[in-house]
N, C-alpha and C positions, 0 to 999 in steps of 0.2 A: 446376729447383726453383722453387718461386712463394714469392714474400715473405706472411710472417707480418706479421698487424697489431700494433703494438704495444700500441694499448688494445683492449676491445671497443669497440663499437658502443655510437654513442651514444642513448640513449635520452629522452624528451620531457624537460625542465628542471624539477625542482619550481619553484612557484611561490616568491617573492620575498614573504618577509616584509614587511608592510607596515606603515611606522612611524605610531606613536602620533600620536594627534590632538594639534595645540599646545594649550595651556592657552589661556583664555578670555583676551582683555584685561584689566586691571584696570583702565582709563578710558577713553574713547572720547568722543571731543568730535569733532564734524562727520566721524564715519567714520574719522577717523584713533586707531589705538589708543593709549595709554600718551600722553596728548599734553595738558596742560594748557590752558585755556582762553584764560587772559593769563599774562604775566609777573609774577613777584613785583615791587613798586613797588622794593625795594633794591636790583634788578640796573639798573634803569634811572636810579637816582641815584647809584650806582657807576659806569655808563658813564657819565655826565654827570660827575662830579666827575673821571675820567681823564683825558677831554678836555679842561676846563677846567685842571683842571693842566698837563698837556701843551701847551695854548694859551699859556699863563705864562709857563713856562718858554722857550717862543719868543720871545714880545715880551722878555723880560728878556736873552736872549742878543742878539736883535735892537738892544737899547736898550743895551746894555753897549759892543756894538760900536761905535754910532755917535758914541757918547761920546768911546771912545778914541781915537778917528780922529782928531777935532776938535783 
């Protein structure tokens, strides 16, 4: 007795839907999309104003210590 196939034969594969085109950029500076030209000026006096805190805060732990040493 010959073995039975369990599916038919397969036959050529519909094609593959092909997905939607992405949406346009909404800005485009030097080729790159969605990408501003500079920085807003508040994020760069907000890093600045962090690090000078942060710098503060070191010399005064630095200058607390040597104090108490003495």
């Amino acid at each position: 007795m010959s073995r039975k196939r369990k599916h038919p034969p397969s036959k050529a594969r519909p094609a593959c839907p092909q997905a939607p085109p992405p949406p346009p950029p909404v800005d485009v500076v030097d080729g790159i999309p969605d990408c501003a030209s500079s920085r807003p000026m508040w994020r760069w006096l907000l890093m600045g104003v962090l690090i000078a805190g942060w710098l503060a805060f070191l010399v005064t732990c630095w200058l607390t210590g040597q104090l108490s040493s003495s």
